[in-house]
Z-matrix of the N, CA and C atoms (Angstrom, degrees):
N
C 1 1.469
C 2 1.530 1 109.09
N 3 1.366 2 140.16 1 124.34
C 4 1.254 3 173.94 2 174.40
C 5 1.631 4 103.57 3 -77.49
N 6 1.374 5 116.53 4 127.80
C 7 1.442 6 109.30 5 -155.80
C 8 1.869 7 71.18 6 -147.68
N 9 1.491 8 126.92 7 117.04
C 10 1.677 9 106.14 8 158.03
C 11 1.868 10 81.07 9 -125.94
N 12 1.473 11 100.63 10 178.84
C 13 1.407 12 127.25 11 -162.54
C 14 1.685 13 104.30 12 -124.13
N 15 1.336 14 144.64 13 121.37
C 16 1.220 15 113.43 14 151.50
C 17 1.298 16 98.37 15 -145.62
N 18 1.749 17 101.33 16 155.86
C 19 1.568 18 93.41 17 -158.02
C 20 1.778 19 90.52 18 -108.38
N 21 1.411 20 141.11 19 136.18
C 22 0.823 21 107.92 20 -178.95
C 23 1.819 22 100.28 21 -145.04
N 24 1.400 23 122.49 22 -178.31
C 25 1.664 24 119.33 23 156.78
C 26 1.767 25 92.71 24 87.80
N 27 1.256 26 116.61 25 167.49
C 28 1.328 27 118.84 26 -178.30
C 29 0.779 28 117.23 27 -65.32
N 30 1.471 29 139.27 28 -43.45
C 31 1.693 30 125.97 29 -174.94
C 32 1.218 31 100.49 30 -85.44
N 33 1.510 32 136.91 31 51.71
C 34 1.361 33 125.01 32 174.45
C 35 1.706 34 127.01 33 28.10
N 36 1.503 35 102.45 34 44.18
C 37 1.300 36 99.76 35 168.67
C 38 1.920 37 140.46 36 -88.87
N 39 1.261 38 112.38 37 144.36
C 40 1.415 39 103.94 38 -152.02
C 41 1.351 40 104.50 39 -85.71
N 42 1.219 41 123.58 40 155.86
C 43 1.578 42 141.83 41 -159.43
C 44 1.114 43 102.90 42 -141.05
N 45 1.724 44 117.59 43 112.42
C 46 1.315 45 105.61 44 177.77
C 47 1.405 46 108.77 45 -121.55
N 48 1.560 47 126.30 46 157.56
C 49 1.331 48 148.17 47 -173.11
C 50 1.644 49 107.28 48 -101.91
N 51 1.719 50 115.38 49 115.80
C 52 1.336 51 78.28 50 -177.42
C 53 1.680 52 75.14 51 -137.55
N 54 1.758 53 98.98 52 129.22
C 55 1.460 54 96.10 53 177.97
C 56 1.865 55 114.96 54 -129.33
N 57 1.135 56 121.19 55 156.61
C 58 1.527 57 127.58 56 -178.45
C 59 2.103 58 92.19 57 -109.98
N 60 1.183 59 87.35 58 125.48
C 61 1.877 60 105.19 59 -160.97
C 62 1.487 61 77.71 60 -99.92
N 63 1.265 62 149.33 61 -35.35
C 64 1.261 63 128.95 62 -159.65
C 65 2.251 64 106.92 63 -74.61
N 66 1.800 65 94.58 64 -35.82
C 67 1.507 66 96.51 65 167.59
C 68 1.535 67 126.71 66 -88.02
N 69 1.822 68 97.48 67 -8.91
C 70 1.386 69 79.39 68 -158.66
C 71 1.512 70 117.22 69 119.52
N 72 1.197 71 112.12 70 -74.89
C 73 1.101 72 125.40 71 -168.82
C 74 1.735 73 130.20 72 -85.28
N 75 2.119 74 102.83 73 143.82
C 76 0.818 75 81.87 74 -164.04
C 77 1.895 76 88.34 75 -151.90
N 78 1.735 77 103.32 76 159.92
C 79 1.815 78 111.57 77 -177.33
C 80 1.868 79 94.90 78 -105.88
N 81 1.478 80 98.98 79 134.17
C 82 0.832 81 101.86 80 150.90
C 83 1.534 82 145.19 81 -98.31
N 84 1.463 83 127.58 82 77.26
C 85 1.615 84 131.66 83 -164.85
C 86 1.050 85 121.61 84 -37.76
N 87 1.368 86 131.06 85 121.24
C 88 1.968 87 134.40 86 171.18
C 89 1.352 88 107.49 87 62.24
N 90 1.275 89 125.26 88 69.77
C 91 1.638 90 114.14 89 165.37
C 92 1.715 91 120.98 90 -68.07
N 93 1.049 92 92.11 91 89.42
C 94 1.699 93 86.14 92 -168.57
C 95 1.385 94 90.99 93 -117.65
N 96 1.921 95 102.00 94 86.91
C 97 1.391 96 110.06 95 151.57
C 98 0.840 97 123.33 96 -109.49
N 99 1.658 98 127.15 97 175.55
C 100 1.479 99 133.20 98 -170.62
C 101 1.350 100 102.10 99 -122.60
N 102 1.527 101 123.52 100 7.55
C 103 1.349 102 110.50 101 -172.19
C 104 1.035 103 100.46 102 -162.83
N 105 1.835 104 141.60 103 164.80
C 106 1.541 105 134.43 104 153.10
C 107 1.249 106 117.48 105 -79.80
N 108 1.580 107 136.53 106 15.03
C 109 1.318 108 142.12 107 168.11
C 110 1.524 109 101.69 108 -89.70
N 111 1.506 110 113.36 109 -31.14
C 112 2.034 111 114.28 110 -177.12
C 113 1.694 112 88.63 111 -69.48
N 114 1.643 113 102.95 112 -63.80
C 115 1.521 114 118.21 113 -161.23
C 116 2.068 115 98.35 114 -34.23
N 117 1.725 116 112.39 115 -61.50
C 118 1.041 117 134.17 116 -173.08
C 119 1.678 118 102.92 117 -45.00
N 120 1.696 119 131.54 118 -55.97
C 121 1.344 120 121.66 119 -177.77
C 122 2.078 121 105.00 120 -53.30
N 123 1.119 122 102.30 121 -39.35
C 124 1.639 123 114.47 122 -172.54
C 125 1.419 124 114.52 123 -52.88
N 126 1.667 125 115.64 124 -43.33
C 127 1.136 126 128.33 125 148.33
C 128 1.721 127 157.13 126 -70.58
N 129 1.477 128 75.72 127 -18.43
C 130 1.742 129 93.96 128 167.77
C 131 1.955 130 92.02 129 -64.03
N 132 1.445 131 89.45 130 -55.83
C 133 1.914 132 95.96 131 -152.85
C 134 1.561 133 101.16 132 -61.62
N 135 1.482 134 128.60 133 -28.55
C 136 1.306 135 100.51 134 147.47
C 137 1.404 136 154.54 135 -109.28
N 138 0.958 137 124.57 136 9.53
C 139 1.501 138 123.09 137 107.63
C 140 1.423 139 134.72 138 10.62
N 141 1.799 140 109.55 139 -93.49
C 142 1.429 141 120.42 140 171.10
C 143 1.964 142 112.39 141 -43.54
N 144 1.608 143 95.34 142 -29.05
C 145 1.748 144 82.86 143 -177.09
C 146 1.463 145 118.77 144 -108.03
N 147 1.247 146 100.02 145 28.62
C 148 1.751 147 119.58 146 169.08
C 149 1.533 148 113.17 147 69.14
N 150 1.315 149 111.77 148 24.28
C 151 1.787 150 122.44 149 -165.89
C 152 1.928 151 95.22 150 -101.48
N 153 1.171 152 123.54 151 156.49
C 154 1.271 153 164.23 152 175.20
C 155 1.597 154 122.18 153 -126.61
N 156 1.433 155 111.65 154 111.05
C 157 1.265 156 127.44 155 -178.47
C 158 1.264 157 121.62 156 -52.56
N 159 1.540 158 124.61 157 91.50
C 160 1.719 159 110.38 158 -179.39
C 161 1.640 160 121.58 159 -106.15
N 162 1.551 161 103.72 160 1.56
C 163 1.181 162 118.17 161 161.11
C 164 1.633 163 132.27 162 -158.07
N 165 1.613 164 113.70 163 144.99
C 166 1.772 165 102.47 164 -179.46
C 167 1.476 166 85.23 165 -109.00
N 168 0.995 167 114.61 166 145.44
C 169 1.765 168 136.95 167 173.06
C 170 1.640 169 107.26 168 -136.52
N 171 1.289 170 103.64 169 133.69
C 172 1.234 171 143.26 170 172.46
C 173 1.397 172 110.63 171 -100.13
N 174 1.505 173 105.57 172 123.93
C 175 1.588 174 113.63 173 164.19
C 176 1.695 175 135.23 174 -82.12
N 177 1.577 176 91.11 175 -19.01
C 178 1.199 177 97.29 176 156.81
C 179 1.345 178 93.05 177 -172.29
N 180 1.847 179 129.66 178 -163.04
C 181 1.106 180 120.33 179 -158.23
C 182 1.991 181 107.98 180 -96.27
N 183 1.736 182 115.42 181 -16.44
C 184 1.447 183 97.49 182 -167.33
C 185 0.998 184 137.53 183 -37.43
N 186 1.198 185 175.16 184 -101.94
C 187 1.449 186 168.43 185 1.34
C 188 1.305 187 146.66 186 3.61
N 189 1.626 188 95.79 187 -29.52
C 190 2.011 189 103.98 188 148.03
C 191 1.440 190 112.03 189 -69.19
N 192 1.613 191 132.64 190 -8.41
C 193 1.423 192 129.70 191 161.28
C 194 1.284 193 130.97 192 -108.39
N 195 1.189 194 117.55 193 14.32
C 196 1.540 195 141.42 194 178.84
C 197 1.716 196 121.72 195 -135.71
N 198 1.085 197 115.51 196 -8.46
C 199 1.676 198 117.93 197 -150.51
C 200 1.730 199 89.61 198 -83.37
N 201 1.388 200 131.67 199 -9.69
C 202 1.221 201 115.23 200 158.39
C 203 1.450 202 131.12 201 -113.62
N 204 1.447 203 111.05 202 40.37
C 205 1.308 204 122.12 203 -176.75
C 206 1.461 205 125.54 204 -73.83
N 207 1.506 206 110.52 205 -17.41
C 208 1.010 207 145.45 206 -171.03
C 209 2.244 208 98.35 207 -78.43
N 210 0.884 209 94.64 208 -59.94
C 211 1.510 210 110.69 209 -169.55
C 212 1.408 211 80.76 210 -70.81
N 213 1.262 212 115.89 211 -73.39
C 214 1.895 213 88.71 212 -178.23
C 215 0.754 214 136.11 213 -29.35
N 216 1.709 215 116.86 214 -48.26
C 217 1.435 216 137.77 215 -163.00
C 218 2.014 217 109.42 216 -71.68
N 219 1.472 218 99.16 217 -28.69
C 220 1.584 219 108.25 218 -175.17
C 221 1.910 220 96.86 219 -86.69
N 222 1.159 221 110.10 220 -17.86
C 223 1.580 222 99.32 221 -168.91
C 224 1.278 223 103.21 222 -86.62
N 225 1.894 224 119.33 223 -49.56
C 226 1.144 225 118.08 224 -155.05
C 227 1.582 226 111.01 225 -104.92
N 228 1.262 227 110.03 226 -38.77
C 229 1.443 228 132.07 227 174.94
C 230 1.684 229 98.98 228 85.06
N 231 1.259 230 104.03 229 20.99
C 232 1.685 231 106.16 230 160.11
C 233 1.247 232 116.09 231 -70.28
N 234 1.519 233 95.76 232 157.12
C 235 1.751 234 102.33 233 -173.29
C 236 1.430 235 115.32 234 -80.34
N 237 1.667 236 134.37 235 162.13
C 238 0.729 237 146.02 236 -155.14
C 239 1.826 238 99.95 237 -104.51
N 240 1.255 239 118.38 238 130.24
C 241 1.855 240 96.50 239 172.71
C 242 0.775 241 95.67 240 -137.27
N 243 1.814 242 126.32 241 141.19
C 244 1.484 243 116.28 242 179.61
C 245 1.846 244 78.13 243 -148.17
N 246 1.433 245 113.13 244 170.04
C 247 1.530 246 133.03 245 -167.26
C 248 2.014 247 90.42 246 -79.24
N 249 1.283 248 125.14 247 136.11
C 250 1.231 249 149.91 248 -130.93
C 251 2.309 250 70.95 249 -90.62
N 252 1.137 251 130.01 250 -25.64
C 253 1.300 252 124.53 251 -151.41
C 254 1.848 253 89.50 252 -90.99
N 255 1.125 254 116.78 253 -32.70
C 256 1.714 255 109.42 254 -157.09
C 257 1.595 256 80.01 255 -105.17
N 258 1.109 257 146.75 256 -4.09
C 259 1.492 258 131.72 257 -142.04
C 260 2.299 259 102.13 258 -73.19
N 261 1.169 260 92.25 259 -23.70
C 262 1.569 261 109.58 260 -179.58
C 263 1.529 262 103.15 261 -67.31
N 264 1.220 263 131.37 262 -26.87
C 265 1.378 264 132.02 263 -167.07
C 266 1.406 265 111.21 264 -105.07
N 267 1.431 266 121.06 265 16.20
C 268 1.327 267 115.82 266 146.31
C 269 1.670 268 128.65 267 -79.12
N 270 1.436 269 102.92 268 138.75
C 271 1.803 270 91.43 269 -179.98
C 272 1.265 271 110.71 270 -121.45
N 273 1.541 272 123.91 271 18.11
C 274 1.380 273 127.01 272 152.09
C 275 1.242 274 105.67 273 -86.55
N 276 1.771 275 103.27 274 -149.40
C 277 1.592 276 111.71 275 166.58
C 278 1.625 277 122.31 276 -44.80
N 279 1.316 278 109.02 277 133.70
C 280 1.332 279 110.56 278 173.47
C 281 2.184 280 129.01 279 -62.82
N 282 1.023 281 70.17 280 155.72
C 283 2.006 282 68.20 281 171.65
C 284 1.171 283 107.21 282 -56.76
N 285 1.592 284 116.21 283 131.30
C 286 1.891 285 120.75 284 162.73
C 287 1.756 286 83.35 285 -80.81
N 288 1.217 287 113.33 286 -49.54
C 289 1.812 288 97.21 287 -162.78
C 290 1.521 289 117.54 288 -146.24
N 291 1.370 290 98.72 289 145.44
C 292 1.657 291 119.04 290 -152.60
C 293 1.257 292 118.56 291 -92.21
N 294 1.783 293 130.63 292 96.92
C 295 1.074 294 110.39 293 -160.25
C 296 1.563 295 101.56 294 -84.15
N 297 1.334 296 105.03 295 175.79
C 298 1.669 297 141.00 296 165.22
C 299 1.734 298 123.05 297 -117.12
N 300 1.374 299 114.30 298 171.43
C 301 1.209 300 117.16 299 178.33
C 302 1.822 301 94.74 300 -81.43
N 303 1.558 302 109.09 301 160.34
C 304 1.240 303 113.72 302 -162.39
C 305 1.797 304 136.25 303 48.82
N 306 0.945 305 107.45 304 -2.30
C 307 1.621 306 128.01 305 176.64
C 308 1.612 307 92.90 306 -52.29
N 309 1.562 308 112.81 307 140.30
C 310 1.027 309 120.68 308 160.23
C 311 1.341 310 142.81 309 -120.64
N 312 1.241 311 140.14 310 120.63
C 313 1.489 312 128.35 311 -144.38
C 314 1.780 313 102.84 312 -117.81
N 315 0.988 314 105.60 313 122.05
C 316 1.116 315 100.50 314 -175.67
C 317 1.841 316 119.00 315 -113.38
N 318 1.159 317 106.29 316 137.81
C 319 1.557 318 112.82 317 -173.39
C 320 1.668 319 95.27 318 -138.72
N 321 1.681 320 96.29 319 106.88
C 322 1.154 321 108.64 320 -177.96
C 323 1.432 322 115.26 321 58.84
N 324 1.831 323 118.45 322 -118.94
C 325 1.220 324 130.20 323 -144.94
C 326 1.974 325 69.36 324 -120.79
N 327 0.881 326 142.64 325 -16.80
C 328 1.669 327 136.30 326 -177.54
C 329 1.493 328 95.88 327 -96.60
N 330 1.616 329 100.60 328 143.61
C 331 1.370 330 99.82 329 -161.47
C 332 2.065 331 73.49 330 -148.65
N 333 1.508 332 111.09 331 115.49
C 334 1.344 333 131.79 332 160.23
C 335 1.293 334 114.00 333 -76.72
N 336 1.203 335 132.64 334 124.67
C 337 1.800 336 122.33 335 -158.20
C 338 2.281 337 72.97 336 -133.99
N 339 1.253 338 125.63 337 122.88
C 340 1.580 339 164.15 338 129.69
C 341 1.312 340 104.31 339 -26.00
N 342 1.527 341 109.39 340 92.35
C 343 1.487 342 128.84 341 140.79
C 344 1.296 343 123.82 342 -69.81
N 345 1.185 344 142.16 343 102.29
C 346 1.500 345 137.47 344 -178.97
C 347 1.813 346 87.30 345 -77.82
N 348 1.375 347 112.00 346 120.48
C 349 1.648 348 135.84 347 158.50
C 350 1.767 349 115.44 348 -121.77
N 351 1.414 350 108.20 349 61.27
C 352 1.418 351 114.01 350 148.76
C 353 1.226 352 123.49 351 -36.03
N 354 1.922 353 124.59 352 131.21
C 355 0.987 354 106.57 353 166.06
C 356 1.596 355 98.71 354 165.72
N 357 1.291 356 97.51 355 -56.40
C 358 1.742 357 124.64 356 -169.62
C 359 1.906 358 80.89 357 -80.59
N 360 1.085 359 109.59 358 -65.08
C 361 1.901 360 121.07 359 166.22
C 362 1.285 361 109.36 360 -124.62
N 363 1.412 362 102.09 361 159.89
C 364 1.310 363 114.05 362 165.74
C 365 1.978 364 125.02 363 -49.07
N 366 1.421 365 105.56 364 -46.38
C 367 1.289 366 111.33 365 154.77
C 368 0.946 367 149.71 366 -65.32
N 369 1.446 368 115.90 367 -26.18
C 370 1.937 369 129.27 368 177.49
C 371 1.409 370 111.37 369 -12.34
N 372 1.152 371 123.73 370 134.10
C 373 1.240 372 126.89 371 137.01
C 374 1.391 373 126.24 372 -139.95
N 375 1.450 374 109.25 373 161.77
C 376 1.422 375 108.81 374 164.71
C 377 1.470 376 111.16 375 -99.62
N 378 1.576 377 125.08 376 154.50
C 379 1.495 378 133.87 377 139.97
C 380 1.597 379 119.69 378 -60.20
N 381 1.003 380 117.99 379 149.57
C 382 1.729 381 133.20 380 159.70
C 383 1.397 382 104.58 381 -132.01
N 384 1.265 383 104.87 382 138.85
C 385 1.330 384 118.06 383 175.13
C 386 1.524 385 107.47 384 -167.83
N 387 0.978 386 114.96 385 92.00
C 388 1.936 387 120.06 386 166.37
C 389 1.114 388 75.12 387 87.96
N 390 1.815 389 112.23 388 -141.53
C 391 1.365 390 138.07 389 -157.94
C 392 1.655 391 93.73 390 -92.36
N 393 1.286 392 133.70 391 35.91
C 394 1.644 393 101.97 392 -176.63
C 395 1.794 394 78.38 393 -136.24
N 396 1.294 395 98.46 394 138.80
C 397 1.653 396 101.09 395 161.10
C 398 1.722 397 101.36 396 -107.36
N 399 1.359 398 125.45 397 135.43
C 400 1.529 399 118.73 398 142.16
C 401 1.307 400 136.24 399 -93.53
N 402 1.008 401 112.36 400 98.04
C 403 1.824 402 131.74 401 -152.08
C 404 1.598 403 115.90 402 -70.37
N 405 1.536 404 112.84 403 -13.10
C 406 1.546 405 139.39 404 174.71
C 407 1.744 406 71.02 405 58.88
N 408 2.004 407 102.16 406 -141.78
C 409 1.724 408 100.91 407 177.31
C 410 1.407 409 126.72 408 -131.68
N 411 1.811 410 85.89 409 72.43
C 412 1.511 411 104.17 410 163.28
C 413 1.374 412 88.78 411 -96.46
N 414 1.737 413 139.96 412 -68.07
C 415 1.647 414 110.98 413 -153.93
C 416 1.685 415 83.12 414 -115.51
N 417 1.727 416 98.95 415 164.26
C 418 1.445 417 123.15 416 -150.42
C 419 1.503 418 91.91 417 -129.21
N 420 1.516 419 134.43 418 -171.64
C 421 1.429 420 146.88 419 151.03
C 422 1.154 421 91.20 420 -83.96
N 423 1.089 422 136.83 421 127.92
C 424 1.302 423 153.06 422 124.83
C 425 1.965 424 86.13 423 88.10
N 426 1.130 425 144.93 424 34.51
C 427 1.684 426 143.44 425 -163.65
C 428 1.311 427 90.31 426 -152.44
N 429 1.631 428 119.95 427 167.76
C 430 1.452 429 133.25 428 140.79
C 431 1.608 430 116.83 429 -115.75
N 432 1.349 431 143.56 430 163.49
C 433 1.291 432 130.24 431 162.07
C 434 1.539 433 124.22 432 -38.39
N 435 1.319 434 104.11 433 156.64
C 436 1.086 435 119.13 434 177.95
C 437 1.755 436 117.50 435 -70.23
N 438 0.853 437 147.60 436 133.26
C 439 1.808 438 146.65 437 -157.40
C 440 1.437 439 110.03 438 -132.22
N 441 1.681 440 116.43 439 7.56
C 442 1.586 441 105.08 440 -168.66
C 443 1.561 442 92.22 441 -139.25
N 444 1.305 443 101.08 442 62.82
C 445 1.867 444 135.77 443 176.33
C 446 1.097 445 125.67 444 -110.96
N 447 1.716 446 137.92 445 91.00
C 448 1.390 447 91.90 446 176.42
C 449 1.606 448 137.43 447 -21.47
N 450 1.384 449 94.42 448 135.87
C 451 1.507 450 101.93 449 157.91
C 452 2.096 451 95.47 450 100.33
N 453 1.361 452 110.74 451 -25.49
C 454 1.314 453 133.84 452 -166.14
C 455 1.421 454 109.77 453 -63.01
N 456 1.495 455 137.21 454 152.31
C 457 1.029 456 140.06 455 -145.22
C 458 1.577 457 114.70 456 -152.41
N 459 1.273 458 138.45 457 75.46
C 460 1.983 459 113.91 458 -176.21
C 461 1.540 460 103.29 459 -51.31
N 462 1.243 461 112.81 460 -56.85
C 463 1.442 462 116.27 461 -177.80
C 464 1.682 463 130.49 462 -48.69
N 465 1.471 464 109.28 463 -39.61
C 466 1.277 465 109.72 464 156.99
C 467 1.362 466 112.64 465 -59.15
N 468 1.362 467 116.89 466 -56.68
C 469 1.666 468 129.14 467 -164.51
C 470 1.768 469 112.51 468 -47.51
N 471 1.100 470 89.85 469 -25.88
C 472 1.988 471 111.36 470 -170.70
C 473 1.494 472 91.15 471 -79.74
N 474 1.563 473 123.32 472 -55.47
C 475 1.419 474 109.76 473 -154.27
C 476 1.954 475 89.85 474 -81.34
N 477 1.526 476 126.54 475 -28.22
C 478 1.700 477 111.57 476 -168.87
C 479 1.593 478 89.09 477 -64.23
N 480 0.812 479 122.81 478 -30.62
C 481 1.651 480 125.82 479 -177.10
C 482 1.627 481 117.58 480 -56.19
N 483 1.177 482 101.17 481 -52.73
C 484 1.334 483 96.09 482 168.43
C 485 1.276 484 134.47 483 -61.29
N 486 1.929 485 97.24 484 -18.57
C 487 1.422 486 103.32 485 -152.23
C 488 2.059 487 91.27 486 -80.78
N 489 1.671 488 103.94 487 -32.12
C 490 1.286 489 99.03 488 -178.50
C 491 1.599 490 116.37 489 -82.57
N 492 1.186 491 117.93 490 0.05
C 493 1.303 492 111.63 491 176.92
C 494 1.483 493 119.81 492 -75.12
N 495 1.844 494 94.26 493 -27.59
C 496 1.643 495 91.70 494 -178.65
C 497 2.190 496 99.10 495 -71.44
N 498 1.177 497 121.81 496 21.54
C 499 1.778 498 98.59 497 174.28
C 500 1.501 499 100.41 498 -91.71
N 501 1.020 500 90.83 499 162.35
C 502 1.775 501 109.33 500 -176.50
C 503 1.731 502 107.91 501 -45.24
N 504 1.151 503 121.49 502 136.53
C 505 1.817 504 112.25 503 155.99
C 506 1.142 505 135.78 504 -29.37
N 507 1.325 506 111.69 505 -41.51
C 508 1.935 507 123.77 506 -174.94
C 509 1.799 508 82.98 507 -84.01
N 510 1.181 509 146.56 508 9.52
C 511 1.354 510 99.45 509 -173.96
C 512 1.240 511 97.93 510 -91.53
N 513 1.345 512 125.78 511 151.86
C 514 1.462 513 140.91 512 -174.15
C 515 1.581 514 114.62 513 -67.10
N 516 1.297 515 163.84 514 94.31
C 517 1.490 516 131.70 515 177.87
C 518 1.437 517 104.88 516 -99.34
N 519 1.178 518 92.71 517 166.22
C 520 1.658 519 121.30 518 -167.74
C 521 1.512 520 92.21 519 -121.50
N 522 1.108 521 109.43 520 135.23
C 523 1.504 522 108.94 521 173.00
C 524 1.406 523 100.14 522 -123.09
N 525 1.708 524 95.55 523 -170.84
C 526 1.624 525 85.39 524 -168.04
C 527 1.580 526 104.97 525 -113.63
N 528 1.456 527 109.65 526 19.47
C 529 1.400 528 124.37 527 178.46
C 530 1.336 529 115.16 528 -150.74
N 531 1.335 530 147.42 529 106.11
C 532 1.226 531 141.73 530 149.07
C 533 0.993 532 90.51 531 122.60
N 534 1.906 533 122.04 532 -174.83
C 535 1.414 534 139.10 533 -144.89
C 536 2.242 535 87.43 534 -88.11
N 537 1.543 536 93.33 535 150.77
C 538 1.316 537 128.27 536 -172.40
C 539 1.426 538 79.48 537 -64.24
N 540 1.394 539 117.43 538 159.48
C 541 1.786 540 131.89 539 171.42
C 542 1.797 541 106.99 540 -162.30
N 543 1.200 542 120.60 541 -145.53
C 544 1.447 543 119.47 542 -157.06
C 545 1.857 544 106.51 543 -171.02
N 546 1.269 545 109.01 544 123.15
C 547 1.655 546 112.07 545 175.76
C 548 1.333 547 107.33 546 -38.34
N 549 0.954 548 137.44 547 -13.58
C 550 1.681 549 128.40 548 -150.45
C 551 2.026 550 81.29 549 -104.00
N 552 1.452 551 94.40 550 -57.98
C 553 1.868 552 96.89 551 -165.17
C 554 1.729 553 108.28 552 -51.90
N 555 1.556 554 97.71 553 -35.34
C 556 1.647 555 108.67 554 -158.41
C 557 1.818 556 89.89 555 -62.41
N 558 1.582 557 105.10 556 -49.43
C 559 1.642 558 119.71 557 -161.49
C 560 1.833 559 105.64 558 -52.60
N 561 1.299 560 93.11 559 -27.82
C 562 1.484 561 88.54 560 -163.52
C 563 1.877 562 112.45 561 -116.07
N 564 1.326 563 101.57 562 -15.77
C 565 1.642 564 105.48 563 170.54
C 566 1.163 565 113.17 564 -106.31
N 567 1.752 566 126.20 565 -51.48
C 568 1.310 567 115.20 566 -169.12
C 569 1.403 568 135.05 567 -40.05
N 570 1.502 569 116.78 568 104.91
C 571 1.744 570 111.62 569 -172.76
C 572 2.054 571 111.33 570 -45.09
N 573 0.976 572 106.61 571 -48.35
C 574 1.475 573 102.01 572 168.41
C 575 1.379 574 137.90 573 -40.78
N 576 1.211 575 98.07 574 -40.06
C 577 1.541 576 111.35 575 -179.59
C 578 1.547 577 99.85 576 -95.54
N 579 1.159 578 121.36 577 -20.07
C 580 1.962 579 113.24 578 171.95
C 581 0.905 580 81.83 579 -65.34
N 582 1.326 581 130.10 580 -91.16
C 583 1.387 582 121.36 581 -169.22
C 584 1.934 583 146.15 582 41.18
N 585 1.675 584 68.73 583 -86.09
C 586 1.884 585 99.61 584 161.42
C 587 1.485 586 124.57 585 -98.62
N 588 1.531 587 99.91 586 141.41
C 589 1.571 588 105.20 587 -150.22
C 590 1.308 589 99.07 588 -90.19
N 591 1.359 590 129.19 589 -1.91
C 592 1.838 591 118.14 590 157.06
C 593 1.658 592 115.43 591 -71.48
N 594 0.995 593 103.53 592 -12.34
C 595 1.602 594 96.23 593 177.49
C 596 1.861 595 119.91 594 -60.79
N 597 1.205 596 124.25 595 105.62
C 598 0.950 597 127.19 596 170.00
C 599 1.738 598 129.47 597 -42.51
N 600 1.042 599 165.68 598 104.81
C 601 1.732 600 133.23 599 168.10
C 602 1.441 601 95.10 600 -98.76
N 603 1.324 602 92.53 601 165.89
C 604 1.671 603 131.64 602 177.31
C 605 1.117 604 115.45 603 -131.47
């Protein structure tokens, strides 16, 4: 499994590449570019690792995580997937397909299995796949999502929270803003999550 990072578009949002080299194939998560020179580095890098675009996924619907879906959509003619709740809040190309909680996406021999994390939006979700969660922006490094959004939720945001707290420590997350971190660091440093008195430490 093929894991690249790129942070791109004005609010420094992260874009991730996640490809299976044995098929080929590969999704690109949150294109939130501002330009076809960002879109263009995203594509060089897969390219160089012999992967083919079979899906753009959206973590939820804003526009610093979608605003280059379009440039995907003209390069690769991959489908668009975003969680069936935000799917209205795209203002490019529309969704080919509507995710759900438990939905499974498969790229190649990597198989992304759909956390619905309401909260940040009505749609949020994260990916799971092996050890990497992509958390879009329900969980942060050391932050949680933002909740005073349309459509935004504390109360949802608390329960997607829980839902990722139960993954193992080693699992890696990817957020959809700021430096990469790990359930174990988030469980036991994040001031947000001290916070609330269900939080377990170890």
């Amino acid at each position: 499994m093929l894991v690249k990072m790129f942070t791109v578009g004005m609010l420094g949002t992260n874009c991730y590449v996640v490809g299976d080299k044995d098929s080929g194939e590969a999704a690109v998560i949150d294109p939130g570019f501002d330009s076809e020179s960002e879109a263009q580095h995203v594509l060089d890098e897969i390219e160089r690792n012999g992967l083919q675009i079979k899906y753009i996924i959206n973590t939820h619907g804003h526009p610093d995580h979608n605003g280059g879906n379009q440039i995907l959509k003209n390069h690769s003619h991959a489908p668009i997937l975003i969680h069936e709740a935000d799917a209205s809040m795209l203002n490019g190309p529309p969704a080919d397909r509507r995710l759900r909680e438990g939905d499974l996406i498969e790229i190649g021999n990597v198989k992304l299995r759909v956390i619905h994390t309401p909260g940040h939006s009505p749609g949020s979700i994260a990916l799971l796949a092996e050890d990497y969660v992509f958390s879009g922006d329900t969980l942060f490094a050391g932050s949680i999502g933002r909740y005073d959004l349309p459509g935004a939720s504390l109360n949802e945001l608390v329960n997607s929270l829980k839902k990722l707290l139960t993954l193992p420590d080693h699992v890696e997350v990817c957020p959809g803003h700021g430096p990469v971190t790990t359930i174990g660091q988030e469980r036991r440093s994040n001031p947000f999550l001290q916070s609330f008195d269900w939080v377990t430490f170890s």
